[in-house]
C-alpha positions in Angstrom: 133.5 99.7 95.5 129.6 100.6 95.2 127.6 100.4 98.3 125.0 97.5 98.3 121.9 98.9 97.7 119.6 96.4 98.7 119.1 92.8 99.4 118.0 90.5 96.4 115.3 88.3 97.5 114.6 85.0 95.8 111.1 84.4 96.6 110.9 88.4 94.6 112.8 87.3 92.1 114.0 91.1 92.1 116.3 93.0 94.3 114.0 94.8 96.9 115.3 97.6 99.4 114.7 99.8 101.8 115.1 104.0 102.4 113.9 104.5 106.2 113.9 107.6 108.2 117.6 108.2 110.3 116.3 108.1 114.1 117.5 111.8 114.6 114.8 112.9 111.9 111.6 111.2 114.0 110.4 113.4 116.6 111.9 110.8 119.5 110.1 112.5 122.4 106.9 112.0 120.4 107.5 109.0 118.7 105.2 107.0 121.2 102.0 109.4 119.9 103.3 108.6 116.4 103.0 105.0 116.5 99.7 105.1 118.3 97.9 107.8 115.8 99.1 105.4 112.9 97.7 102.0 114.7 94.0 103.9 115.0 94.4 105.7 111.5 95.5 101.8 110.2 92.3 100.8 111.9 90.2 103.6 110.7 91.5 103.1 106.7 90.5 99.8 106.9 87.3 100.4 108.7 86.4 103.0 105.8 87.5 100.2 103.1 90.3 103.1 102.2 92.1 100.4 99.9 95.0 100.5 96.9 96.4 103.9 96.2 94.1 105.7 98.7 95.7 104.3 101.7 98.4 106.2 101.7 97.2 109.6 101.1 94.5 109.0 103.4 96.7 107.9 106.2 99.2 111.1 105.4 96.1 113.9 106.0 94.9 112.2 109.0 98.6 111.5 110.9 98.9 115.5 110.3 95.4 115.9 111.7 96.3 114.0 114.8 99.8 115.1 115.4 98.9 118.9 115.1 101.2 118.6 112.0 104.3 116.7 113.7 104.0 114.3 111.2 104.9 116.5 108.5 108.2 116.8 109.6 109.1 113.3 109.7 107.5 113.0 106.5 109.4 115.5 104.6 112.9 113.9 106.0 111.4 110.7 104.3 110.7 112.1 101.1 114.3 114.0 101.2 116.0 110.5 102.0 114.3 108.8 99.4 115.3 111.4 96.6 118.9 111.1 97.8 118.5 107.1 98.1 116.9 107.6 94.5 120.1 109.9 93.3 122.6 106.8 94.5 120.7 104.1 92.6 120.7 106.6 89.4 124.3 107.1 89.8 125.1 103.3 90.7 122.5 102.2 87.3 124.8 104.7 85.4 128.1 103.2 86.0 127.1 100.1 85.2 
C-alpha cells in the first residue's frame, strides 16, 4: 500500500504535510547555537521589516553568517530530503 503522505486538514481544505530534517542530519552538538542564531536572526528580519519572499533568503545568508557556515549543512540535508519527499509524491500522483 502507498505510504500516507500527509495529513488532510479540514480547516485547509487541502492535504498539507511536512518534509523535516532526520535528527542525524542537524549538527546535534550544535544544535543549541542553531536555535539561538535563528531566534535573534527571527528578531532581526522582523526588526528590518524583511517580509514575504525575503524572509527566507535573508534568514538563510545570515544563519551561515552566524554559524561559520554550519548551517549549510543542515540546509543542504533539507533540500536533499525534500527532493526525495518531492520524487515520492511524483511517483504516488503517478499511480493514481
Amino acid at each position: 500500500p502507498p505510504k500516507k503522505l500527509g495529513r488532510k486538514r479540514p480547516e485547509a481544505g487541502r492535504g498539507v504535510g511536512a518534509s523535516p530534517c532526520w535528527v542525524t542530519d542537524v549538527a546535534s552538538p550544535l544544535r543549541w547555537l542553531f536555535l539561538a542564531a535563528q531566534a535573534r536572526r527571527t528578531a532581526l528580519a522582523e526588526a528590518a521589516h524583511v517580509r514575504g519572499p525575503a524572509v527566507t533568503p535573508f534568514l538563510l545568508a545570515a544563519m551561515a553568517e552566524e554559524t561559520s557556515g554550519e548551517s549549510i549543512t543542515t540546509n543542504v540535508a533539507l533540500l536533499r530530503n525534500n527532493a526525495a519527499t518531492a520524487a515520492l509524491v511524483a511517483q504516488q500522483l503517478a499511480s493514481l
